[in-house]
N, C-alpha and C positions, 0 to 999 in steps of 0.2 A: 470426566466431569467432576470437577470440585462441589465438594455438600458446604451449604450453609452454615457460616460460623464454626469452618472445621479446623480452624485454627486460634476461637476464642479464647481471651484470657478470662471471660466474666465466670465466675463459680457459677457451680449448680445451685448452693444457696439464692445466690443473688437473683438469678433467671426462676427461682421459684416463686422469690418475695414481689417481683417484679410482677407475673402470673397472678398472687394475690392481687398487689394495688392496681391492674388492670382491669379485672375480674369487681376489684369494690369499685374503682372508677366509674362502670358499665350498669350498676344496678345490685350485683352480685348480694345475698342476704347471709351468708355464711361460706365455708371454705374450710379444705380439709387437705390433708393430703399425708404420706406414707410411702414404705419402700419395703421392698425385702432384698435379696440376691440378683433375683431377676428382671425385676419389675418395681419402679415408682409408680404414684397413682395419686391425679388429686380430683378432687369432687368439688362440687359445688352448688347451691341452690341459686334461682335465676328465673323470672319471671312462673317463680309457682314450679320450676320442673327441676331434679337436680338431677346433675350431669356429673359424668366422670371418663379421665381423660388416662387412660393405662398407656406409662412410658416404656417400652420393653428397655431394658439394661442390656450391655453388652456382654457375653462372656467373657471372664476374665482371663478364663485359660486360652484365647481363642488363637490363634498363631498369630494374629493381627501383632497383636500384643505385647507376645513371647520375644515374636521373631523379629527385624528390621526389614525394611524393603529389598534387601539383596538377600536377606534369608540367613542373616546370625542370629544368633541367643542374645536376648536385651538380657540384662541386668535385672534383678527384682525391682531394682528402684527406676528402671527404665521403663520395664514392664509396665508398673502401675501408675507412672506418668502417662503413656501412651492408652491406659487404659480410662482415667480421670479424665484426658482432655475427649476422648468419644463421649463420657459419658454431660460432658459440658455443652459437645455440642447437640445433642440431643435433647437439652435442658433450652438453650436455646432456641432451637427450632419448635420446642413445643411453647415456645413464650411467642412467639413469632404468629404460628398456628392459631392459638387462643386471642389474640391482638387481631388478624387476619377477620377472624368469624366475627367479632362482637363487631369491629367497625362496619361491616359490612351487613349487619344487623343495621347498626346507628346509621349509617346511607338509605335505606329502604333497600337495599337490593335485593335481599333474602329476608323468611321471618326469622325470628330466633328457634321455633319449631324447627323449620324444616333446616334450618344450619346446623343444629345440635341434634337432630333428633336421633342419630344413630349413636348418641353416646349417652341420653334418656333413658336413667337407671330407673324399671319397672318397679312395681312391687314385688316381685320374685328378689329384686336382688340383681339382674341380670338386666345388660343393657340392650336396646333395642336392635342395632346391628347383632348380638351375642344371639337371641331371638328370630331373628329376619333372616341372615344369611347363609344357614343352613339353606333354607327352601329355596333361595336364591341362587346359589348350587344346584340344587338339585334340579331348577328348571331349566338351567342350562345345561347340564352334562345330559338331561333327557332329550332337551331339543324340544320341548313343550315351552316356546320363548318367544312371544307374541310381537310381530313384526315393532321395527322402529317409528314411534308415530311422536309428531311434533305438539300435540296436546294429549295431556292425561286422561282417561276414558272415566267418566263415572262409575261409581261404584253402587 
């Protein structure tokens, strides 16, 4: 199976500026965003809550990379072509994601809570999946995992 835009030419710039004026398009009150080695990351404030969206980066040493599809040694300058266009299309696909959520906010069909709500950066600092999914694990590898029910139970 082919990934989404794994053959794009648009930069990562461009797929991020894009993210911004979608993000202001929708409501958005500010925007932020950042990288290191491993990991991009952008943030954003949106009907009162801000959210942020961690892009994992690819490694660069990772064979993908290095090697060719029959298994030679790319060139350095090979390498970090093959290593730029992952990182595009990943730039892509989180423009794609972020476009996906808001419209589907702007339809009615979700609220914006419950679309974003696992990327609902807390006052800790730490986002609500970061939070949640520990225990979520844990209620499944115990098997304490309360049958499939087609309406949510009150609380």
């Amino acid at each position: 199976m082919s990934r989404y835009a794994e053959s794009t030419q648009v930069s990562s710039d461009r797929s991020r500026a894009e993210i911004e004026r979608t993000l202001t398009r929708y409501g958005a009150s500010s925007f932020t965003y950042g990288w290191d080695d491993t990991r991009a990351a952008i943030g954003f404030v949106m009907e009162g809550r801000q959210v942020r969206f961690v892009l994992p980066l690819p490694d660069r040493q990772a064979d993908e990379f290095r090697l060719t599809p029959t298994g030679k040694q790319r060139t350095a300058s090979a390498s970090e072509t093959a290593y730029e266009q992952a990182v595009r299309q990943r730039w892509r696909a989180l423009a794609l994601m972020v476009k996906a959520k808001l419209e589907a906010v702007a339809a009615g069909i979700v609220t914006f809570e419950v679309e974003f709500l696992p990327h609902t950066v807390l006052p800790s600092g730490r986002t609500v999946a970061e939070d949640v999914l520990p225990a979520v694990e844990e209620a499944y590898s115990s098997g304490s995992v309360r049958q499939l029910q087609i309406a949510g139970g009150s609380s």
